[in-house]
C-alpha positions as CSV (number, residue, x, y, z in Angstrom):
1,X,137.5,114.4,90.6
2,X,136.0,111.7,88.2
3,X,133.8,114.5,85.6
4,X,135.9,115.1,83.2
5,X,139.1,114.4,84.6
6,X,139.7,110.5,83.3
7,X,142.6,109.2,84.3
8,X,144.8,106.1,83.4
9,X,143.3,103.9,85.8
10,X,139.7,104.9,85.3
11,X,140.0,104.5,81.5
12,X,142.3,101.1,81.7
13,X,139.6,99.5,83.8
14,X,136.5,101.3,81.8
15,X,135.3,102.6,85.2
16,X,133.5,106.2,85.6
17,X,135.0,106.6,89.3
18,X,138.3,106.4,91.0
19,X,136.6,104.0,93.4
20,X,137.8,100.4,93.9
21,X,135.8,97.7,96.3
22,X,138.3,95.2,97.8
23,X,137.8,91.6,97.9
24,X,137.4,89.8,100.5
25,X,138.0,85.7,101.4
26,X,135.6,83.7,103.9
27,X,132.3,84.4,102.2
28,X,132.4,87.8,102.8
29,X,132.5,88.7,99.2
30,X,129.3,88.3,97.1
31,X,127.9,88.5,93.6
32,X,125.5,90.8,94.4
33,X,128.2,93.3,95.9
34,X,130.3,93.2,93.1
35,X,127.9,93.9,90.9
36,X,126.8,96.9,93.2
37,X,129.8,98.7,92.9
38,X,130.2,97.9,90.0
39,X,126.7,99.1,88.3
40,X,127.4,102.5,89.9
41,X,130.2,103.1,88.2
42,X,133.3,101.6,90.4
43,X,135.1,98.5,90.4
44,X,133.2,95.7,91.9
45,X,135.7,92.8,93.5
46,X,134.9,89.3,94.2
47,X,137.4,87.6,96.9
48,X,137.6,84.0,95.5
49,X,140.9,82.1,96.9
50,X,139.0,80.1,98.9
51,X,137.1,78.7,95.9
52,X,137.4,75.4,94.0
53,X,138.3,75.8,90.8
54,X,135.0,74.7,89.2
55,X,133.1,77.1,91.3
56,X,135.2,80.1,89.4
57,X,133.1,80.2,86.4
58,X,130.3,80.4,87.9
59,X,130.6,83.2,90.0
60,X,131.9,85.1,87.0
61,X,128.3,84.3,85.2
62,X,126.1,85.4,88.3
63,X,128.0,88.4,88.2
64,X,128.0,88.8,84.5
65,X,123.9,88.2,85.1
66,X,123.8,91.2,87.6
67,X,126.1,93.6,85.9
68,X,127.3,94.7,82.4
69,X,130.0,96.8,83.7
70,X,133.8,95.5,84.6
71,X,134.6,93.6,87.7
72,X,137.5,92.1,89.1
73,X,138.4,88.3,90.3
74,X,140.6,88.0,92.8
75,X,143.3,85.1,94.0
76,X,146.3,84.8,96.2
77,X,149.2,83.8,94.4
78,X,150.8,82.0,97.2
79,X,148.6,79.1,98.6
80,X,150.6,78.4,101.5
81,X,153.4,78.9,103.8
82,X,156.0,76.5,104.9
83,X,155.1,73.3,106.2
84,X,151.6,74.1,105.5
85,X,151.0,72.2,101.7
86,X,150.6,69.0,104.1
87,X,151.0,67.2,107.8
88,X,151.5,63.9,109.1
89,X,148.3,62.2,110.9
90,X,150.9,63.0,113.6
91,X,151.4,66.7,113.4
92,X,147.4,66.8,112.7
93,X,146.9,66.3,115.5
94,X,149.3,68.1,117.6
95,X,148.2,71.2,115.6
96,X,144.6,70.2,116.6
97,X,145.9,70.1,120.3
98,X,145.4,74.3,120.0
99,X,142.0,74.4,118.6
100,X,140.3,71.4,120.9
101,X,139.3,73.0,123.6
102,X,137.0,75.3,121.7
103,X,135.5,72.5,119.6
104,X,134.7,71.0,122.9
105,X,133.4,74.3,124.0
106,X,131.1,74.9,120.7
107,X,130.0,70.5,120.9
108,X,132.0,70.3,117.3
109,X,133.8,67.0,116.7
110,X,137.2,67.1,115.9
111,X,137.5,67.2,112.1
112,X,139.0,64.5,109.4
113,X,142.4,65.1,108.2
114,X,142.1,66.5,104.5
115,X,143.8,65.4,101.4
116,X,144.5,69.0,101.0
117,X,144.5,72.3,103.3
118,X,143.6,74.8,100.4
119,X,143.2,74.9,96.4
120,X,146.2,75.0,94.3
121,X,146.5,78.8,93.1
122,X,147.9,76.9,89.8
123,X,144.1,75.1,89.2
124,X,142.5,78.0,90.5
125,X,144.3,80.5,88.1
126,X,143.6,78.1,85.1
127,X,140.0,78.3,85.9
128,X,139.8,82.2,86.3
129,X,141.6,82.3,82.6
130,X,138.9,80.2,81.5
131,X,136.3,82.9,83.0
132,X,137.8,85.8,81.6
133,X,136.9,88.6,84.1
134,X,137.7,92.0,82.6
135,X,140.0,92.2,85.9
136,X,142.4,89.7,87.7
137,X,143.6,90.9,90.8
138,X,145.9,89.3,92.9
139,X,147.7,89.1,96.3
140,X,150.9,87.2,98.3
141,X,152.4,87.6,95.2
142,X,152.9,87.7,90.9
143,X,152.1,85.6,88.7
144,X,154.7,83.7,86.4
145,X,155.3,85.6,82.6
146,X,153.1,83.2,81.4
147,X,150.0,83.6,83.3
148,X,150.4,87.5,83.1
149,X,151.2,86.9,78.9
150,X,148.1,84.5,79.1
151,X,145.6,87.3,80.7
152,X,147.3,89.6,78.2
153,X,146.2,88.0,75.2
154,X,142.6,87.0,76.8
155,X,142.2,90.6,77.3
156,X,142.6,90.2,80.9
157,X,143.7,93.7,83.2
158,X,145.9,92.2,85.8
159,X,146.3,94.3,89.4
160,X,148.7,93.4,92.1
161,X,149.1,94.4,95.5
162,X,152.3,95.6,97.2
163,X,153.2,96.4,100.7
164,X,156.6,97.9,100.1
165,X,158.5,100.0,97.3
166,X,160.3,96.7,96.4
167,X,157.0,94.8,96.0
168,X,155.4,97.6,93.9
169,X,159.0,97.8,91.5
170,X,159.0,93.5,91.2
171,X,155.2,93.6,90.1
172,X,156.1,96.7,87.7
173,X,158.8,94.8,86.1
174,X,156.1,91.9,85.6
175,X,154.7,94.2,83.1
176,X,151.4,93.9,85.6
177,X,148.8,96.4,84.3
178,X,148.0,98.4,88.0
179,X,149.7,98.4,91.5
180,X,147.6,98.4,94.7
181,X,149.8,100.0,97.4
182,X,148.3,98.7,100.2
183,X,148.9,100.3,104.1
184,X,149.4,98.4,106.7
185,X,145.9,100.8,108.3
186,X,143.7,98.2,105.9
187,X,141.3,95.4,107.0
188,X,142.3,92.0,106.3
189,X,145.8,90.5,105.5
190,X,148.9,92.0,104.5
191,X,149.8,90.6,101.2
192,X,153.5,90.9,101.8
193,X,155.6,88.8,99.5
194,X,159.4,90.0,99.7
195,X,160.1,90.2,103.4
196,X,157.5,89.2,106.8
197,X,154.4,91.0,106.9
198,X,155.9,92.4,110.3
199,X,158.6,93.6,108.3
200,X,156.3,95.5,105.9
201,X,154.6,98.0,107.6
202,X,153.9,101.1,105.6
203,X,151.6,103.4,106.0
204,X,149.1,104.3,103.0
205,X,150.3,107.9,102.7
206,X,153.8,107.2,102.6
207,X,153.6,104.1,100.6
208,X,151.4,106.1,98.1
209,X,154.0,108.3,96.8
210,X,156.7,106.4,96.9
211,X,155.1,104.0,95.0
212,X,153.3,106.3,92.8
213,X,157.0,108.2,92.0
214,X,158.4,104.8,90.8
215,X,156.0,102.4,88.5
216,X,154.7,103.1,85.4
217,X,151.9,101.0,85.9
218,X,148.8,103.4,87.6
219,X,148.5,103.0,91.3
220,X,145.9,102.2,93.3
221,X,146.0,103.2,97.0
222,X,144.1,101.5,99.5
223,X,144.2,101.1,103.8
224,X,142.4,103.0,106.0
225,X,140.5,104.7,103.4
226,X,136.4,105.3,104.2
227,X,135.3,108.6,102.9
228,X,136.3,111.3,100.1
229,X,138.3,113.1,102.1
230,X,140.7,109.6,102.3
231,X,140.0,109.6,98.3
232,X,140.8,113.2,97.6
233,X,144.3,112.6,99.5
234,X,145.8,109.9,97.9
235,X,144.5,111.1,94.3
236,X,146.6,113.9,95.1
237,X,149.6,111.6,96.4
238,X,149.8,110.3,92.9
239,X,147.7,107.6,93.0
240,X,144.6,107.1,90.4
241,X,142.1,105.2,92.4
242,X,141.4,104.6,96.0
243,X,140.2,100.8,96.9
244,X,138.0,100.7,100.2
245,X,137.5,97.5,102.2
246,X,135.8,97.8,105.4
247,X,133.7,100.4,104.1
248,X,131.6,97.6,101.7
249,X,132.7,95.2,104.2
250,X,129.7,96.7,106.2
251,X,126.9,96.9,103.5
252,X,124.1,95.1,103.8
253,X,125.2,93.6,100.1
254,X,128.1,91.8,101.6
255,X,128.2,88.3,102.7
256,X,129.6,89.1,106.3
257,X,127.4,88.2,109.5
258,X,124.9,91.1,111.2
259,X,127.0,90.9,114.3
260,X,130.0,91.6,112.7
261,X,128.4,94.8,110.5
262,X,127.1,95.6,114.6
263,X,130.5,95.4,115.9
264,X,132.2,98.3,112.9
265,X,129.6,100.4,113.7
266,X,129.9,100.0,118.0
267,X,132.7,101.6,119.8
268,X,134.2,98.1,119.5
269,X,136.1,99.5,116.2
270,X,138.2,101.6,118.0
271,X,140.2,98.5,118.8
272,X,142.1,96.6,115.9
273,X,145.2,94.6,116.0
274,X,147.1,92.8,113.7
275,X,147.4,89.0,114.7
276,X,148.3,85.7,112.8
277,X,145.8,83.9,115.4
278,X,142.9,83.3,112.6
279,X,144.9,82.0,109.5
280,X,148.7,81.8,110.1
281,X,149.0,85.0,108.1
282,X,149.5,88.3,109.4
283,X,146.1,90.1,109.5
284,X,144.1,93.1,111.1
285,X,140.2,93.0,112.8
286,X,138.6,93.5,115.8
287,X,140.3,92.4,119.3
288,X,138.3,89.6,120.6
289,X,138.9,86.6,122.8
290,X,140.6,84.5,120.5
291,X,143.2,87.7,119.4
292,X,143.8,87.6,123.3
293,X,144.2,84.3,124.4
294,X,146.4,83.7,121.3
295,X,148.7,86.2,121.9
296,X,150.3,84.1,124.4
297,X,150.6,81.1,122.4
298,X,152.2,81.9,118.7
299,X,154.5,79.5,118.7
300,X,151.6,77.2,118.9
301,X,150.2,78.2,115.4
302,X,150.0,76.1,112.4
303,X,151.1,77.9,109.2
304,X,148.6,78.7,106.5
305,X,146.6,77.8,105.5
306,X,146.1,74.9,108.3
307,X,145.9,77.2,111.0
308,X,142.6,78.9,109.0
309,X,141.6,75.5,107.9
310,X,141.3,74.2,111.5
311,X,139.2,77.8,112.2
312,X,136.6,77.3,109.3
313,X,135.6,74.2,110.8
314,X,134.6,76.4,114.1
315,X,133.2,78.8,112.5
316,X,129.4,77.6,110.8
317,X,128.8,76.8,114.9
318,X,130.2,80.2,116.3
319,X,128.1,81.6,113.8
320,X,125.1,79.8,114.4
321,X,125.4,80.4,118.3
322,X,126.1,84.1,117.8
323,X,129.6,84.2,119.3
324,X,131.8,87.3,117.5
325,X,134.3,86.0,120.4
326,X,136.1,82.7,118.5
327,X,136.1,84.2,114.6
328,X,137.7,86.2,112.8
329,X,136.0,90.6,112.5
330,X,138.4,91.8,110.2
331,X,138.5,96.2,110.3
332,X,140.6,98.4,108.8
333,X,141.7,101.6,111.3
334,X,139.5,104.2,109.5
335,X,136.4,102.0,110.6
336,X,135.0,104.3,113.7
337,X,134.1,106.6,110.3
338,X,132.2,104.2,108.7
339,X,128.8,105.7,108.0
340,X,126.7,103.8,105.4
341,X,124.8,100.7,105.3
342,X,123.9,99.9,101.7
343,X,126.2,100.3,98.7
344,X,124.1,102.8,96.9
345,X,124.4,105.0,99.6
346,X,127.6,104.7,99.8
347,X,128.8,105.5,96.5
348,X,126.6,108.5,96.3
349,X,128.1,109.7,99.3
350,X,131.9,109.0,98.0
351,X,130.7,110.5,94.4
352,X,129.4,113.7,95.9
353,X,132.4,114.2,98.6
354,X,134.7,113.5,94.8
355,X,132.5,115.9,92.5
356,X,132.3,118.9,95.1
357,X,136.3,118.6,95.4
């Protein structure tokens, strides 16, 4: 599908196949992925909204060290919900009244109150310009005209995700350079931005065409997308690329945990939900215990990004303890497929399943 067949996406982003990594938040992206994907002809991603600012540039150079090829930089436009730019010391620490009893359980003391829950998208976004990545993709989301006319004249492709026709015709009007139509089957968050996430829920296949009938921009598809087959039917939905999460969420390249990579390839991946128990936001993993015993208490939740604040302070000693039970596994539905370990294995498989088509 990629010899000899370019098409507008391949040859906008100076790729050699249809074959997008997404990014991914919570250290779960890495340089050395990126590059990966990237080296073998694909678009390496690098998640970096939970980055400083200063920390931007940086990653753009150790990627620029491993890889001459293009890559993308990725951001969430939206850097929090209502109510959740700041609290009182007083509704700290009635949000905390949820999380307590698994600090006490892990021996981690309750946490100071921050000056700030998350990065501004605004310093984060100035930073990236400053970077220039040949790609800026984005998500919860677009830009203002004058961040998209900024990456314009630095040279910089922009991509933006939608969940719905509306969100793929507002990012279109935005002049943004490609559209990710993103299923509601993918890994992760749902980066709705027009209506609730709950509210969104369209599936890849008949997102893809919709979308695909209606932009100019080229469309990327992406949810619940982990072998050529998956490629092979969007491509011929309309779209130009295919952008597969969970797939290099489980190489050995990326920055997630052994037990997690364990867990996608176990039985255990038959079993994704979609829950706003890890960040405030609505998102899809595995089912564990703290998916179940939030599911009673929603009202409870802090909106993002403190509820994911109070959670990355659990984390490091889940982690170290080996507990998959109090963090977040995200999985996209297409994960009981999942057959490869290592990114070069990978792409030689999705190459092949693409050239013999």
């Amino acid at each position: 599908m990629s010899q000899g067949r370019p098409n507008k996406a391949i040859q906008k982003l100076g790729i050699q196949h249809p074959i997008i990594q997404g990014p991914f938040g919570g250290g779960n992206s890495t340089e050395r992925l990126a590059a990966a994907v990237s080296n073998l002809g694909g678009l390496g991603s690098y998640g970096a909204h939970q980055l400083p600012p200063e920390e931007l540039g940086r990653v753009a150079q150790r990627i620029r060290a491993l890889t001459d090829r293009p890559f993308a930089l990725n951001l969430w436009v939206s850097d929090h919900d209502v109510g959740g730019d700041a609290l009182s010391p007083e509704a700290f620490d009635r949000a905390y009244q949820l999380f307590e009893p698994y600090y006490r359980e892990l021996g981690v003391e309750k946490p100071a109150m921050p000056e700030r829950f998350h990065h501004r998208f605004e310093d984060q976004v100035e930073a990236l310009l400053e970077a220039r990545p040949p790609v800026f993709s984005f998500v919860f989301g677009v830009p203002s005209a004058a961040i998209l006319a900024e990456c314009r004249r630095r040279g910089i492709l922009t991509s933006g995700a939608a969940t719905t026709l509306a969100e793929a015709e507002a990012l279109d009007a935005a002049g943004v350079d490609l559209i990710v139509a993103t299923g509601f089957e993918a890994g992760g968050h749902r980066p709705s931005f027009l209506a609730r996430a709950e509210d969104s829920l369209m599936g890849t296949m008949a997102l893809t065409p919709l979308v695909a009938d209606r932009v100019k921009a080229p469309v990327i598809a992406a949810g619940g997308l982990a072998d050529g087959r998956g490629i092979r039917a969007v491509l011929t939905l309309g779209a130009q690329a295919a952008q597969l999460g969970t797939a290099f969420l489980v190489c050995e390249e990326s920055g997630t945990t052994d037990a997690h990579r364990e867990l996608l390839f176990s039985d255990r991946a038959k079993q994704t939900t979609l829950t706003r128990a890890f960040t405030g936001r609505l998102a899809r993993g595995l089912r564990n215990r703290w998916t179940e015993e939030m599911a009673a208490r929603q009202t409870a939740f802090a909106p993002y990004p403190i509820q994911s604040w109070f959670l990355s302070k659990l984390k490091p000693a889940a982690v170290q303890a080996g507990r998959t039970d109090l963090v977040s596994l995200w999985a996209g539905q297409a994960a009981p497929n999942l057959r490869h370990r290592t990114v070069p294995t990978l792409m030689e498989a999705l190459i092949k399943e693409l050239s013999a088509a």
